[in-house]
MARLUMMAR-615255 format. One record per atom (N, C-alpha, C): residue number from 0; residue in three letters; x, y, z. Coordinates in steps of 0.2 Angstrom, whole numbers, plus 5000, padded with zeros to 4 digits. Atoms other than C-alpha are relative to their C-alpha. Layout:
N
   n res   c1   c2   c3
 NUM ALA    X    Y    Z
...
This chain:
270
   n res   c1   c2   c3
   0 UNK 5004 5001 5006
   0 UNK 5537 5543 5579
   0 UNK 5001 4993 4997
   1 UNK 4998 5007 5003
   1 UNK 5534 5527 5571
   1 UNK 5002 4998 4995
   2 UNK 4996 5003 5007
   2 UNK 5544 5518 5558
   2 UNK 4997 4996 4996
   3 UNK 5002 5006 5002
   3 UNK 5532 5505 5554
   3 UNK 4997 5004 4993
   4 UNK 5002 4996 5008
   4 UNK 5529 5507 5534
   4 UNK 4991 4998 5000
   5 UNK 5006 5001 5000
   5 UNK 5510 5509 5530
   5 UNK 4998 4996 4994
   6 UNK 5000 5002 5005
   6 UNK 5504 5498 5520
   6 UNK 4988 5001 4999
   7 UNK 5007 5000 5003
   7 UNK 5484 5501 5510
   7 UNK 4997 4994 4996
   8 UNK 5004 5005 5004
   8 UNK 5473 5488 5504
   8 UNK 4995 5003 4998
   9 UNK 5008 4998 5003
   9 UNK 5460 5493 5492
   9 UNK 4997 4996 4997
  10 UNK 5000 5007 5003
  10 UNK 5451 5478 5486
  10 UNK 4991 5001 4999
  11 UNK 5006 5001 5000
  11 UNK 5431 5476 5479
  11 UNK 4996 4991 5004
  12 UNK 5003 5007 4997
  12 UNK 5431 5458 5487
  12 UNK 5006 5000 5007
  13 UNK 4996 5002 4994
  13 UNK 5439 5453 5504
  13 UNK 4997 4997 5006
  14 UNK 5002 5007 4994
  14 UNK 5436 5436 5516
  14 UNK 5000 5007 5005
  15 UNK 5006 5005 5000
  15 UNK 5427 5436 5527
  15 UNK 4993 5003 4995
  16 UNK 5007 4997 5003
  16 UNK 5415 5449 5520
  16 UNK 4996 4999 4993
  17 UNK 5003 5001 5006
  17 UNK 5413 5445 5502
  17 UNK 5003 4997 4996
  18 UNK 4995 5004 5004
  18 UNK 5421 5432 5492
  18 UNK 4996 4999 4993
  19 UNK 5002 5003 5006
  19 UNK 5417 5432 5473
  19 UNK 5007 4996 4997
  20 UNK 4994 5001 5003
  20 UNK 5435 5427 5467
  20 UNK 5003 4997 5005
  21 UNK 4996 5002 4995
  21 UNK 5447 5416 5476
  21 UNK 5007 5006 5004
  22 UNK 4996 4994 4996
  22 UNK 5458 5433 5479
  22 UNK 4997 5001 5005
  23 UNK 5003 4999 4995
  23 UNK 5448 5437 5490
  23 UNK 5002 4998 5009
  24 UNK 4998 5002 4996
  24 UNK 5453 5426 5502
  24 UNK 5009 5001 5001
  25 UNK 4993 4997 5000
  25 UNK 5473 5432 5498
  25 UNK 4999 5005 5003
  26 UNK 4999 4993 4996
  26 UNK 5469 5449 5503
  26 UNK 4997 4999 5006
  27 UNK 4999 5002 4992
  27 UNK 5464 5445 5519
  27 UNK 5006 4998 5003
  28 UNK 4992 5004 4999
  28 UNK 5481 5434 5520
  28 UNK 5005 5003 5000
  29 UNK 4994 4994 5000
  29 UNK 5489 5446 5516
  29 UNK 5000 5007 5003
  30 UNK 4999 4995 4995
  30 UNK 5484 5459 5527
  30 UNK 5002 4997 5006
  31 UNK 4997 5000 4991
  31 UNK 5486 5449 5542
  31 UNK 5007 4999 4998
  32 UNK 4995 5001 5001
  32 UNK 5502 5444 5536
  32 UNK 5006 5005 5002
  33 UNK 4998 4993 5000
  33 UNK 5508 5462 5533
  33 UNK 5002 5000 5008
  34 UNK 5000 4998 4993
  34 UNK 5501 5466 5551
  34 UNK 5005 4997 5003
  35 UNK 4994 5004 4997
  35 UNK 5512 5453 5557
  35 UNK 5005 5001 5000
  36 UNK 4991 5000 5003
  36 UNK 5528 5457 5549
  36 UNK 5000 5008 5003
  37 UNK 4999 4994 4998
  37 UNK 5526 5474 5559
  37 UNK 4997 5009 4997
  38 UNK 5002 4994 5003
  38 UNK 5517 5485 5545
  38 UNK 4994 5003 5003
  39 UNK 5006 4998 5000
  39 UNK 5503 5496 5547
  39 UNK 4995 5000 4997
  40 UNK 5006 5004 5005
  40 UNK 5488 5489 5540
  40 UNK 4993 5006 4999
  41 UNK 5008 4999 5002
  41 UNK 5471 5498 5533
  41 UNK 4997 4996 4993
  42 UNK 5002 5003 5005
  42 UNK 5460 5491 5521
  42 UNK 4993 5003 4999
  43 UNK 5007 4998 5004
  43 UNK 5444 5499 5511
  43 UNK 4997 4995 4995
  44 UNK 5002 5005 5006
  44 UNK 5431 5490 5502
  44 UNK 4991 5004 4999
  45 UNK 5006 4996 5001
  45 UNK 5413 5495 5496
  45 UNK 4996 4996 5006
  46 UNK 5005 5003 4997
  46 UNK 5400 5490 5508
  46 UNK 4995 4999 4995
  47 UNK 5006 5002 5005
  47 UNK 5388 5481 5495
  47 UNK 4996 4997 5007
  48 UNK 5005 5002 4996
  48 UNK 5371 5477 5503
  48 UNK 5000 4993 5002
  49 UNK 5000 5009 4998
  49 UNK 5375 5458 5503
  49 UNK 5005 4999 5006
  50 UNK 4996 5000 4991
  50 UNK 5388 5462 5520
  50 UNK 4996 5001 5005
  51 UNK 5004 4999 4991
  51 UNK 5378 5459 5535
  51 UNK 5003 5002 5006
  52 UNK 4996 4996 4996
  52 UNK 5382 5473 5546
  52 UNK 5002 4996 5008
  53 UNK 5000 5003 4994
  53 UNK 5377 5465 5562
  53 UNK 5005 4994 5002
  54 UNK 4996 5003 4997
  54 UNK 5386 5450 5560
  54 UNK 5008 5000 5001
  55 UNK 4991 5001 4999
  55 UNK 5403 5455 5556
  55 UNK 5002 5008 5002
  56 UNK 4998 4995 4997
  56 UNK 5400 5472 5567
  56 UNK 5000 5004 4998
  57 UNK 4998 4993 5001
  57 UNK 5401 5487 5557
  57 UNK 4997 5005 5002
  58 UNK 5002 4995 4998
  58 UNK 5398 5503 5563
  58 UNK 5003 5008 4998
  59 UNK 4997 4998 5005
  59 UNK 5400 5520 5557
  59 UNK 5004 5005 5003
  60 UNK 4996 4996 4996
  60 UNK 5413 5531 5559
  60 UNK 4999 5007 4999
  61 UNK 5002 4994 4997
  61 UNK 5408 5548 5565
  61 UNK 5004 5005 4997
  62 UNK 4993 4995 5004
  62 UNK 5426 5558 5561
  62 UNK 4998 5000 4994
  63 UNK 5001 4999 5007
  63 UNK 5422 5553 5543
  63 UNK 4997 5002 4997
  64 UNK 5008 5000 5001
  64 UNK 5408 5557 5541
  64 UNK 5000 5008 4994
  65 UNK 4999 4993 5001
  65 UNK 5404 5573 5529
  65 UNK 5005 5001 4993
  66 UNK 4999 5002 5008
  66 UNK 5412 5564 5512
  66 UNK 4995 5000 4993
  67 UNK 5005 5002 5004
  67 UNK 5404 5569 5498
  67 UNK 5007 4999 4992
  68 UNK 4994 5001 5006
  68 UNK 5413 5563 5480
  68 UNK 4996 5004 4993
  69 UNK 5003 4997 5009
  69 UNK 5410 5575 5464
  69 UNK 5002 4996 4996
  70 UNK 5001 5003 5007
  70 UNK 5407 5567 5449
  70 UNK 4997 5003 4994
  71 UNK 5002 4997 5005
  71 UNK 5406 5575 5431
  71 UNK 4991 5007 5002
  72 UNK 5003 4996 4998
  72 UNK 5396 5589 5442
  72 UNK 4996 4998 5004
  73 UNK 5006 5003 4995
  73 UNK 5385 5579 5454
  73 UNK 5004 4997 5006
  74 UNK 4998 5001 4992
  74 UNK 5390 5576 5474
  74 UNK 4995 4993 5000
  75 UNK 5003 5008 4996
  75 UNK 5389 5557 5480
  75 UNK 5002 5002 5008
  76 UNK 4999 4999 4995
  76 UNK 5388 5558 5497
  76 UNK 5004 4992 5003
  77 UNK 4997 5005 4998
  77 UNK 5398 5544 5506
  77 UNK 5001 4999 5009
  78 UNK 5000 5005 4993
  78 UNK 5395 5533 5523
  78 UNK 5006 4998 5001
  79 UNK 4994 5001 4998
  79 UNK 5411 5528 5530
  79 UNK 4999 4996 5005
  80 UNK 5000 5005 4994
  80 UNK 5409 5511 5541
  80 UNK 5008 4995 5002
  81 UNK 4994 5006 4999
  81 UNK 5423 5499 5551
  81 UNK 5000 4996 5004
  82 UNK 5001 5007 4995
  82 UNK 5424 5483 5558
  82 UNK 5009 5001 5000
  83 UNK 4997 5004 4999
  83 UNK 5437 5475 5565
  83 UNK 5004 4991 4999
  84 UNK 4997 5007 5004
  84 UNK 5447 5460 5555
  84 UNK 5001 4996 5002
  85 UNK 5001 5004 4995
  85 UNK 5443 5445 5564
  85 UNK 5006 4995 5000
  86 UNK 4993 5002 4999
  86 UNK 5459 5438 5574
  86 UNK 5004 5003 4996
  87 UNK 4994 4994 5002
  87 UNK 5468 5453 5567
  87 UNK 5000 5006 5002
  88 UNK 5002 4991 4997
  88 UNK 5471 5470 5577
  88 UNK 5000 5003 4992
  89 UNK 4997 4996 5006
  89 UNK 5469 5477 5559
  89 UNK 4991 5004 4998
  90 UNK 5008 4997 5001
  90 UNK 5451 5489 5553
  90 UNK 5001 4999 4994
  91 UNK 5005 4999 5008
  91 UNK 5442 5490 5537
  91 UNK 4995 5003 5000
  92 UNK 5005 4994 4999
  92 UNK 5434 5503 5532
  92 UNK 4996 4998 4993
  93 UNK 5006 5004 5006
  93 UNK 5418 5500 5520
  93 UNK 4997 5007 4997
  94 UNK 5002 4994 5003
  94 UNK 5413 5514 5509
  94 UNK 4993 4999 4998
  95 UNK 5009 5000 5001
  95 UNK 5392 5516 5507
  95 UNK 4997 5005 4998
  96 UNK 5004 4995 5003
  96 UNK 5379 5525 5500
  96 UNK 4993 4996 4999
  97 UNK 5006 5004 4999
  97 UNK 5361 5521 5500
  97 UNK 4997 4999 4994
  98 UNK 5005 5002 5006
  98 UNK 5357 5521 5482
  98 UNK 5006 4998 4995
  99 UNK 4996 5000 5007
  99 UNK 5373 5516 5472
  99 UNK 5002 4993 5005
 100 UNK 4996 5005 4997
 100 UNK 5382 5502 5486
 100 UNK 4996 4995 5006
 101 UNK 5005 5005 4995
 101 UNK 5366 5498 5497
 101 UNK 4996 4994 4999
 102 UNK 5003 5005 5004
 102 UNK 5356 5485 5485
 102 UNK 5001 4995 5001
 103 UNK 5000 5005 4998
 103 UNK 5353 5470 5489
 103 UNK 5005 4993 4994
 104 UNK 4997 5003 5003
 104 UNK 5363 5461 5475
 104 UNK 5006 5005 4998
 105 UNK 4993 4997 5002
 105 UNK 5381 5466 5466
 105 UNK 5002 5005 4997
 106 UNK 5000 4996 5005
 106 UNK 5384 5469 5450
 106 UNK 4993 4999 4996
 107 UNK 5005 5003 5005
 107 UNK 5366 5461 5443
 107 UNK 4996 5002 5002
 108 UNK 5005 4999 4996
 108 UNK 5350 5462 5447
 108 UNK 4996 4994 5003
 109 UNK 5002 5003 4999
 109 UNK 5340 5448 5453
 109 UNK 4999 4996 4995
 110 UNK 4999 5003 5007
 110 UNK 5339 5443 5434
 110 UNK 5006 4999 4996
 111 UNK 4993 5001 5002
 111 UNK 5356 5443 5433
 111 UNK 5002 5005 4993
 112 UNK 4999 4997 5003
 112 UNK 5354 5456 5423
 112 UNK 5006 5010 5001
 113 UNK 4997 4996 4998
 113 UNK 5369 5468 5423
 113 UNK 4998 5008 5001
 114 UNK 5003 4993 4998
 114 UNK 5367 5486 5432
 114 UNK 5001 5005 4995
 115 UNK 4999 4994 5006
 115 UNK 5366 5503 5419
 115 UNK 5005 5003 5002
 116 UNK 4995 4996 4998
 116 UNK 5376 5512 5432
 116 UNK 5007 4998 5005
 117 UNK 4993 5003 4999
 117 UNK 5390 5499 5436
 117 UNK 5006 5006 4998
 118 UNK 4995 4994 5003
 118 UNK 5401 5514 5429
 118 UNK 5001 5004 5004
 119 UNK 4999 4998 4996
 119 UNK 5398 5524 5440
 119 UNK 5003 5001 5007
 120 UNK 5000 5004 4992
 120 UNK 5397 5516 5455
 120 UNK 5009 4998 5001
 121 UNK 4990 5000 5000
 121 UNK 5419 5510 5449
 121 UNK 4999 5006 5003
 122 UNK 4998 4995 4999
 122 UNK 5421 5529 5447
 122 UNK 5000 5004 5009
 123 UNK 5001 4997 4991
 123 UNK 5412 5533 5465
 123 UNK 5003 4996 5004
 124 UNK 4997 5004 4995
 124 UNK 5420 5519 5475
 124 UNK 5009 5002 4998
 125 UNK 4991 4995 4999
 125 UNK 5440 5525 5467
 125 UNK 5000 5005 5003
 126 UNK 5001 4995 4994
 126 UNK 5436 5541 5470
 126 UNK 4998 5001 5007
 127 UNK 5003 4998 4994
 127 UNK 5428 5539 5486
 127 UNK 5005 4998 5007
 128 UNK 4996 5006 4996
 128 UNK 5442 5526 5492
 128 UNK 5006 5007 5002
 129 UNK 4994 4995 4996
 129 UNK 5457 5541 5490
 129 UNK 4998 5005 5005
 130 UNK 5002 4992 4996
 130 UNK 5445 5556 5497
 130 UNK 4999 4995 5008
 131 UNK 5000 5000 4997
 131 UNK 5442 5545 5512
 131 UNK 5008 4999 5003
 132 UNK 4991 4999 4998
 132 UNK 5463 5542 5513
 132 UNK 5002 5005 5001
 133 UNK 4998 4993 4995
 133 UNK 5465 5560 5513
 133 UNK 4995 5003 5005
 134 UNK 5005 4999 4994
 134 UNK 5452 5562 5525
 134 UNK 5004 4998 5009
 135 UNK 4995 5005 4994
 135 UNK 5462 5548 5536
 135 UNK 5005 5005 5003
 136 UNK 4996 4997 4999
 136 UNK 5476 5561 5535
 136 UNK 5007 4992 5000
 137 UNK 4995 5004 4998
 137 UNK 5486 5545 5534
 137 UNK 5004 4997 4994
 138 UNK 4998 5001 5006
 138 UNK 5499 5543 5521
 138 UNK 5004 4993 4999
 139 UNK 4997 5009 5001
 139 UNK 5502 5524 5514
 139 UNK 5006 5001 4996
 140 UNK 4994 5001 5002
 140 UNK 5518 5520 5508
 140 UNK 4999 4994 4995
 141 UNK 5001 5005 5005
 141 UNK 5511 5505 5499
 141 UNK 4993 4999 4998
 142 UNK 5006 4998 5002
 142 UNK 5494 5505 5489
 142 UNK 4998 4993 4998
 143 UNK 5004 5007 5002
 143 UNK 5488 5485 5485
 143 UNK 4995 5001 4998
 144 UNK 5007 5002 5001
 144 UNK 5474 5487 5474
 144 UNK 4999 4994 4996
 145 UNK 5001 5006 5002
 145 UNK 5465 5472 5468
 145 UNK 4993 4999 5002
 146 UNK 5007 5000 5002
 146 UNK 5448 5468 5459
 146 UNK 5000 5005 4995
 147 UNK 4999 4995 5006
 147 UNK 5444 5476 5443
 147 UNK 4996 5006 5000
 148 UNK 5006 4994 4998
 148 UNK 5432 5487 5453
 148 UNK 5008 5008 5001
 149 UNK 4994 4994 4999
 149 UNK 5450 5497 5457
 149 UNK 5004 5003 4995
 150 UNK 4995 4999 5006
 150 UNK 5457 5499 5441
 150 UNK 5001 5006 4997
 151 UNK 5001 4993 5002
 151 UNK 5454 5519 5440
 151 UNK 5006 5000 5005
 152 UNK 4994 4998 4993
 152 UNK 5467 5521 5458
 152 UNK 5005 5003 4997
 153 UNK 4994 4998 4998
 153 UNK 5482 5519 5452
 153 UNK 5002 5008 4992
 154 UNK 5002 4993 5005
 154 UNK 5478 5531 5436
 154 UNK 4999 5008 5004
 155 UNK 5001 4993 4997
 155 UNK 5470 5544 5447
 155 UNK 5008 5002 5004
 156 UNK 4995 4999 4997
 156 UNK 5485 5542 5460
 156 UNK 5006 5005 4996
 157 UNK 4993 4997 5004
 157 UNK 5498 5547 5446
 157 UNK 4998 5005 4996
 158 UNK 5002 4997 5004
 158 UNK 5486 5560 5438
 158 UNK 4997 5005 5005
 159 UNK 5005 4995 4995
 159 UNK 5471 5569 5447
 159 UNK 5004 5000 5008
 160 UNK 5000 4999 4992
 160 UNK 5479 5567 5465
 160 UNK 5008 4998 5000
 161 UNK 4993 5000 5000
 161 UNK 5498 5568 5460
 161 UNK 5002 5005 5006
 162 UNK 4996 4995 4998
 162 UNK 5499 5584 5468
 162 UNK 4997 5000 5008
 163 UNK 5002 4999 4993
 163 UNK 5491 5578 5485
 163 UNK 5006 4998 5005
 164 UNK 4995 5002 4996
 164 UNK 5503 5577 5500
 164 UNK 5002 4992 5003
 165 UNK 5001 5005 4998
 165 UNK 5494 5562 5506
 165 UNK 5004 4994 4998
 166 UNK 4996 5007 5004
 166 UNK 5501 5549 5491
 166 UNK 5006 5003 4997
 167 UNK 4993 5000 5004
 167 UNK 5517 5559 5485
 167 UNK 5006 4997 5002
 168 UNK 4996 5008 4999
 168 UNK 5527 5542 5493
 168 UNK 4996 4995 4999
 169 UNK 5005 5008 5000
 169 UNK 5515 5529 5490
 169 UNK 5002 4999 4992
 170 UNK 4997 5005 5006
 170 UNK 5519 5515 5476
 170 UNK 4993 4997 5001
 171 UNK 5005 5003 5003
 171 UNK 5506 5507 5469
 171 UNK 4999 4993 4999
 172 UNK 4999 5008 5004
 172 UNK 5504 5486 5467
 172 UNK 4991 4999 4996
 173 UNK 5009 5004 5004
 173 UNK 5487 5479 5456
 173 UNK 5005 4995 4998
 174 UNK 5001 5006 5001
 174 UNK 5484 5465 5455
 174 UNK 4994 4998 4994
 175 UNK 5004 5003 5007
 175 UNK 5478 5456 5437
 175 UNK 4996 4993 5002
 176 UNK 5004 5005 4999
 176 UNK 5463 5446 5441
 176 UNK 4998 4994 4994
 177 UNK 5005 5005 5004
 177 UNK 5451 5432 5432
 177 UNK 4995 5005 4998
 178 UNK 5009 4994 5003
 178 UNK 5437 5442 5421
 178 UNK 4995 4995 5001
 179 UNK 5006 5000 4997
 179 UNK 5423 5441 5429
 179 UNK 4991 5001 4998
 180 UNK 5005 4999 5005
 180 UNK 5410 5448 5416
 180 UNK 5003 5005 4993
 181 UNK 5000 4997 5006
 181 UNK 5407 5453 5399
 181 UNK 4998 5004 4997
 182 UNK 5004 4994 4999
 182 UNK 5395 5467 5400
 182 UNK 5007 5007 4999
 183 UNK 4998 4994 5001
 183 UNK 5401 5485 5395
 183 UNK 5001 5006 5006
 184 UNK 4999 4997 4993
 184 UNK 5405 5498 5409
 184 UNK 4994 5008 4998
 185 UNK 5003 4996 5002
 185 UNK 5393 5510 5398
 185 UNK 5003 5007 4997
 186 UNK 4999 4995 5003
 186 UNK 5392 5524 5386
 186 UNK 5005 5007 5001
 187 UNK 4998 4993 4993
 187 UNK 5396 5539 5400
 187 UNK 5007 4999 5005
 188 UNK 4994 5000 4995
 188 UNK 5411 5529 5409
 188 UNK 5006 5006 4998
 189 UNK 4991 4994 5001
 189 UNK 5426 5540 5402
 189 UNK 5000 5007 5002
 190 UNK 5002 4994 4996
 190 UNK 5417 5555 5405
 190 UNK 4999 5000 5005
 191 UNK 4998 5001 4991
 191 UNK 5415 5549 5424
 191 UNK 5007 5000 5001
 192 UNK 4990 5003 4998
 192 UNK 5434 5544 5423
 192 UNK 5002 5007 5001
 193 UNK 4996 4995 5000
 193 UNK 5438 5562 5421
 193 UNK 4999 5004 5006
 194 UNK 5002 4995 4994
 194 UNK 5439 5568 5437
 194 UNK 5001 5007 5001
 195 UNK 4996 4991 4998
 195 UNK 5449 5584 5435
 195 UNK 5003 5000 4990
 196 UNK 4996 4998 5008
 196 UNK 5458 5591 5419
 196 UNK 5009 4995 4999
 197 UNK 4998 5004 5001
 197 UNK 5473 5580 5425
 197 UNK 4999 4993 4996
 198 UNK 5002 5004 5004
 198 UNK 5464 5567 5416
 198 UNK 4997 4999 4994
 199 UNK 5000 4999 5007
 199 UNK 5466 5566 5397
 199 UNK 4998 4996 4998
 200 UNK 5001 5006 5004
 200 UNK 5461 5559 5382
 200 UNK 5005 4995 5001
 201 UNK 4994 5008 5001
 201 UNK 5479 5549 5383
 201 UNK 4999 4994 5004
 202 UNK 5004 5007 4993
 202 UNK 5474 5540 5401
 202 UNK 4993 4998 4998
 203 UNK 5008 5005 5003
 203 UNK 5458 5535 5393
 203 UNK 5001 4995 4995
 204 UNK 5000 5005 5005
 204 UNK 5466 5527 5379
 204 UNK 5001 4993 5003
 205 UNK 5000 5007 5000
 205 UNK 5470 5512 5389
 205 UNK 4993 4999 5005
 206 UNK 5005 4999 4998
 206 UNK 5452 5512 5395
 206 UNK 4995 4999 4995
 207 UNK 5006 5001 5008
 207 UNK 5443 5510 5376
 207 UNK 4997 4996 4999
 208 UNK 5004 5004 5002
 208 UNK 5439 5494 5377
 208 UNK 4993 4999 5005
 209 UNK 5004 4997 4999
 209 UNK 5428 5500 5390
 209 UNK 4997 4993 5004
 210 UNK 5004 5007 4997
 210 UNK 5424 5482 5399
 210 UNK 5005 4996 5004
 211 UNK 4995 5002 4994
 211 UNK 5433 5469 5413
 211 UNK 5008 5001 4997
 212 UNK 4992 4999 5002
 212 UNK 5452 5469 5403
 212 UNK 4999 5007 5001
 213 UNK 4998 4992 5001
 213 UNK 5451 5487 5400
 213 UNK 5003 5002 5007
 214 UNK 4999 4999 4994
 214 UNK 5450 5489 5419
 214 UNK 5005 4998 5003
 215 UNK 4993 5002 4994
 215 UNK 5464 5477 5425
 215 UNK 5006 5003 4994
 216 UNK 4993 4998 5002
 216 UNK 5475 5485 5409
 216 UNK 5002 5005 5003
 217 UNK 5000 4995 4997
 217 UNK 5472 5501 5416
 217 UNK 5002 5001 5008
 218 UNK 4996 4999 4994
 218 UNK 5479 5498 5433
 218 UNK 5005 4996 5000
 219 UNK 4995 5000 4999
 219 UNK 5491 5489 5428
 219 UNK 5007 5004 4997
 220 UNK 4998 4994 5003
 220 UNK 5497 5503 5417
 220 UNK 5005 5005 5003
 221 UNK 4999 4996 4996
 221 UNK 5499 5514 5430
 221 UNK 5003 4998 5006
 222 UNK 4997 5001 4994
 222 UNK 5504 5504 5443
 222 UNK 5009 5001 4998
 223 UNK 4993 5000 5002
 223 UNK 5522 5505 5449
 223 UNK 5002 4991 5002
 224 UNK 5001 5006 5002
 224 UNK 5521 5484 5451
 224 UNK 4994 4998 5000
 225 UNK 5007 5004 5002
 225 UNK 5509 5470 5445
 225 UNK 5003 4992 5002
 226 UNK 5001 5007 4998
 226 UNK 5504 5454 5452
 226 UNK 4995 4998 4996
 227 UNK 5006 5003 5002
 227 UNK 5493 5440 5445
 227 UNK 4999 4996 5005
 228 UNK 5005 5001 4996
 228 UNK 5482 5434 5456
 228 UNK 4995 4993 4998
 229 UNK 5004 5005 5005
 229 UNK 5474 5421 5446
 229 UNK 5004 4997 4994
 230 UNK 4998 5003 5006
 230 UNK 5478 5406 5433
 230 UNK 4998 5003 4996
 231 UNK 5006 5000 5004
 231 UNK 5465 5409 5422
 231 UNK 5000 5007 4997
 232 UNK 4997 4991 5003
 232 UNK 5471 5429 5415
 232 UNK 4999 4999 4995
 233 UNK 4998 4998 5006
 233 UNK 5466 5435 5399
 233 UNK 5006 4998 4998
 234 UNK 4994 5003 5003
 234 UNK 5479 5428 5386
 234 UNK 5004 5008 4999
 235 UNK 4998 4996 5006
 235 UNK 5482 5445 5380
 235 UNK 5002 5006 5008
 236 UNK 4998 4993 4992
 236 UNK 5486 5454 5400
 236 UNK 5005 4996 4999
 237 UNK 4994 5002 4997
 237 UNK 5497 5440 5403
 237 UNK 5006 5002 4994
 238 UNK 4993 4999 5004
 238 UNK 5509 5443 5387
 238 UNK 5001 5006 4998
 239 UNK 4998 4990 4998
 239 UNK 5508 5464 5390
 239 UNK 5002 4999 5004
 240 UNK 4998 4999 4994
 240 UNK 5512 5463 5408
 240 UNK 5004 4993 5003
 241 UNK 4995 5006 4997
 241 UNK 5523 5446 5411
 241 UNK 5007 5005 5000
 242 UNK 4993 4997 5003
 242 UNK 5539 5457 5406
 242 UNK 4997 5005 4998
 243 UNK 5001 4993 5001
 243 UNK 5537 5476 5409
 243 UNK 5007 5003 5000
 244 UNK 4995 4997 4999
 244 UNK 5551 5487 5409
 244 UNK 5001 5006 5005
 245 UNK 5001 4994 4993
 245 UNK 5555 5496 5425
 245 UNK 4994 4998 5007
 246 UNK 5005 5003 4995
 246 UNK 5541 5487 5434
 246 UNK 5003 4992 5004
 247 UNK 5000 5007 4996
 247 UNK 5542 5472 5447
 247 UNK 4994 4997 5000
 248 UNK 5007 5008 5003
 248 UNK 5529 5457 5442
 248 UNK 5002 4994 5004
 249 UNK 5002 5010 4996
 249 UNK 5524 5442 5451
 249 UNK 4996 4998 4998
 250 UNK 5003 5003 5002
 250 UNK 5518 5430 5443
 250 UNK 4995 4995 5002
 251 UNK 5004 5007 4994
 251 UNK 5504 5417 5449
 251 UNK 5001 4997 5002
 252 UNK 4998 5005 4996
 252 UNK 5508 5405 5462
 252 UNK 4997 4998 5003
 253 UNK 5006 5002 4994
 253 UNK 5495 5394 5470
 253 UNK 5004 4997 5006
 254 UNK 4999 5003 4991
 254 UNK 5507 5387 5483
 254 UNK 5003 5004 5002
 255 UNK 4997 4992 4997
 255 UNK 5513 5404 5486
 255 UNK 5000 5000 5007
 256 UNK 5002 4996 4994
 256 UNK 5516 5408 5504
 256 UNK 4999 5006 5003
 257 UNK 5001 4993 4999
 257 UNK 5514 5426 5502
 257 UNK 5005 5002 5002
 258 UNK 4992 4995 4998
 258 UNK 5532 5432 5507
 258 UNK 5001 5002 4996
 259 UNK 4998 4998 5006
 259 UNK 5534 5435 5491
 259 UNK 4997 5008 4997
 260 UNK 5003 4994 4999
 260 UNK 5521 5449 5491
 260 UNK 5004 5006 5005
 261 UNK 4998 4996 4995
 261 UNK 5530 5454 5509
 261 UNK 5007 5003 4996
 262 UNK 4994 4997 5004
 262 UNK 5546 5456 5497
 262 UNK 4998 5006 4998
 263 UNK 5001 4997 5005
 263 UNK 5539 5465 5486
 263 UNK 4998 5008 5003
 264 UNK 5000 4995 4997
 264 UNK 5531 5478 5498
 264 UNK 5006 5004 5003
 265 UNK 4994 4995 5000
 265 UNK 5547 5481 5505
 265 UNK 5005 5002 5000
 266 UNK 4995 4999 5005
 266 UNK 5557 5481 5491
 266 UNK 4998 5008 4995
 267 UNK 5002 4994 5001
 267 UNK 5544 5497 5485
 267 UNK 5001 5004 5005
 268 UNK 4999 4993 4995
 268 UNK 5545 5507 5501
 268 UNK 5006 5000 5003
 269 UNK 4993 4998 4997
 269 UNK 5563 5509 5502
 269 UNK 5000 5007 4997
């Protein structure tokens, strides 16, 4: 049986395939990294329509096939693709759907004008990211998410899907990013966020402002460490979450060479 600790990447941006934010290039860094140091690496991200299948190979996967995500009563059905991490034996698995993550543009439209149902589309890529983890049958030991698109996980992890067998060892890092827009997540988000009855009004409270902070407070709330990922952090994240009590925090470091992340994972999965 193998000893190698599992380690999860959940990220809305990652080199090669989508780079909005300079993180994006770390979470790649840090998954071959990992892979290197003997763990076992997966990594999920949305397949937005701006990832060109053919050139960086995706294809789908058959096993998974058969994902659908309820939301506030309505079934997303979910595509399940994986490429190959270039010069890394390591997969990536891309979550789709042909009318919420197929679109030719992001978060905007052509006008730059932000989308109505960005809200739900977070809530269907969280959820859709653990149901294909329990699907994997593959239980992570360490949960890396990062991008404000992930900032439901580590909430749902410690609430809606406490009781699944899959995450009841997994530890959770988020990562505090750069806010990236100013747009609202919509009227209807909270009531998307409640996936099940584990989810109260009291986890919504750190969710009210209902817009980019809301989303990195709200995973880092829940997580069990937090990293900043960026200089350039809301003033008001970095002096909540610099000094947490009972939490491991890493602070920004642009000459970092990423050991410091390698610490940190396997200082949680002991």
């Amino acid at each position: 049986m193998s000893t190698k600790k599992r380690i999860l990447f959940i990220a809305n941006e990652m080199s090669p395939y989508l780079e909005l934010t300079e993180f994006a290039e770390v979470v790649n860094k840090l998954a071959v990294l990992s892979n290197d140091n003997n763990m076992e690496v997966r990594c999920i991200m949305p397949r937005f329509g701006v990832i060109n299948e053919r050139r960086h190979r995706l294809h789908e996967v058959v096993r998974l096939s058969g994902i659908n995500v309820s939301i506030d009563n309505d079934d997303y059905p979910l595509v399940i693709k994986v490429a190959s991490l270039p010069n890394a034996r390591l997969q990536v698995y891309f979550l789709d759907n042909e009318d919420y993550f197929k679109r030719k543009s992001i978060f905007t439209d052509e006008a730059d004008n932000w989308f109505d149902d960005n809200g739900l589309r977070t809530v269907l890529f969280c959820k859709g990211a653990l149901e294909t983890v329990k699907k994997f049958g593959w239980p992570p030991d360490i949960i890396h998410c990062s991008g404000w698109m992930t900032g439901l996980i580590p909430m749902f992890i410690k609430t809606a899907y406490k009781k699944e067998p899959v995450f009841s060892h997994s530890k959770v890092v988020f990562t505090i990013g750069q806010n990236t827009f100013k747009e609202k997540l919509g009227a209807d988000f909270l009531q998307l966020a409640t996936i099940n009855d584990s989810v109260t009004k009291k986890e919504h409270d750190v969710l009210k402002d209902n817009n980019n902070t809301a989303m990195f407070r709200a995973g880092a709330t829940y997580a069990d460490a937090i990293t900043f990922g960026a200089d350039k952090i809301d003033k008001k994240l970095v002096e909540e979450f610099s000094k947490v009590k009972g939490k491991k925090v890493l602070k920004f470091d642009a000459e970092s060479d990423l050991t410091d992340y390698l610490q940190l994972y396997t200082d949680l999965a002991k």
